[in-house]
N, C-alpha and C positions, 0 to 999 in steps of 0.2 A: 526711549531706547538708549538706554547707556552699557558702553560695552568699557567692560573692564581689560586692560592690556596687562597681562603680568612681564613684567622684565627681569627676568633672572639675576642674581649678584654676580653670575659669570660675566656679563656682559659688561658690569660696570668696573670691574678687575681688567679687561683686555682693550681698557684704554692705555693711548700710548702716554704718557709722563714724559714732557717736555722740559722740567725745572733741570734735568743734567745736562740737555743741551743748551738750556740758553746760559748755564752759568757755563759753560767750555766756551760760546762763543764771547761774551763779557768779558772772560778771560783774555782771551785772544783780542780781542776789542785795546784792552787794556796794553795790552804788549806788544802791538803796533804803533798806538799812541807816544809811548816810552820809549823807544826804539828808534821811531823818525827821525831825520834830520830836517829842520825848516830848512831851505832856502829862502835866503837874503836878497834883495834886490837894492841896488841902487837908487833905481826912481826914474834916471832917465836913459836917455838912448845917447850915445857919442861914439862919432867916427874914429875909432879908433888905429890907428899908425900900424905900417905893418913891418913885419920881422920877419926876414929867412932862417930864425932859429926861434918861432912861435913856440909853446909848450902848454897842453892840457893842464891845466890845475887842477887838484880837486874841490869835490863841493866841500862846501859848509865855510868858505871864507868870507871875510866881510867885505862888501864891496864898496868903495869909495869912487865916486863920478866926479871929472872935472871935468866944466862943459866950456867953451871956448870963451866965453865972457869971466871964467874965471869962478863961477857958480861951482859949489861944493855940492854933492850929494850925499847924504847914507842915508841907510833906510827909506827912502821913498821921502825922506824931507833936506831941503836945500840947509846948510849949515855954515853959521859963518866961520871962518879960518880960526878962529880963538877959540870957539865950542866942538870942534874936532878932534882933540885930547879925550875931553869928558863924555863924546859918544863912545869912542873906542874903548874906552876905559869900562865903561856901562856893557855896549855888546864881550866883551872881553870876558867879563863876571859870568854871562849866562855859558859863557863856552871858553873853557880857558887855555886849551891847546886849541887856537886857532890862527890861521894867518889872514893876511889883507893884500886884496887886488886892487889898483887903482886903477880906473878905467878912467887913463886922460885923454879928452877928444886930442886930435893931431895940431888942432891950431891953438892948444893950454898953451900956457906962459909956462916954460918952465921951473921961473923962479919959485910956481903955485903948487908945483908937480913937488919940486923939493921941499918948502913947506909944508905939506902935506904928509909926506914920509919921515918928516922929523915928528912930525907930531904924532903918529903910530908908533913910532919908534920909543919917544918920551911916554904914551900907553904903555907899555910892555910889549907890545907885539915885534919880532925880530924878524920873521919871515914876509915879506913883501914883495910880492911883482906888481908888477905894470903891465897889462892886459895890451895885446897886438892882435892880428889878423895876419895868418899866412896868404902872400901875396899868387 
């Protein structure tokens, strides 16, 4: 007993076509990708000093950590004070309008604090704060 189904070519016409939506959302895919801003992290955590004249920054700056023993940060890896030029230099390429926060713990040295902003500064970068906490 074999039964024959006929399916009409209407039917196979009034599917729906998906190929314009996925290339709209690939689209879209793509130009959120390109658009983004990474944020940058430092790598660690430090008590930062506080100021009665604190001020938001915006993102996208590069963040340099000085941790009380004098430890350097960028990017998520510890850096010693002579190769802090050539990371700045490096992140500076992939983003060239950008500035530098320095997130010195409260108990930095500050002779490390001031070295540090020489050597952002010998990178190109001219814009600089030092990261506080409104009290």
């Amino acid at each position: 007993m074999r039964v024959n189904r006929h399916v009409s070519s209407d039917a196979d016409e009034s599917g729906i076509d998906l190929t314009p939506m996925l290339d709209v959302v690939f689209i879209m895919l793509i130009f959120f990708i390109v658009t983004s801003s990474f944020v940058r992290e430092s790598g660690v955590t430090v008590s930062r000093p506080e100021a009665q004249t604190a001020q938001a920054q915006p993102a996208g700056a590069i963040l340099v950590a000085i941790k009380p023993s004098g430890d350097i940060w960028i990017d998520k890896r510890q850096v010693d004070i002579r190769r802090v030029r050539a990371h700045i230099e490096r992140l500076k390429a992939e983003i060239p309008e950008v500035s530098a926060v320095i997130q010195a713990d409260r108990d930095a040295r500050t002779g490390i604090l001031i070295n540090v902003m020489d050597q952002i500064k010998l990178a190109g970068i001219s814009q600089i704060a030092v990261a506080t906490v409104q009290p």
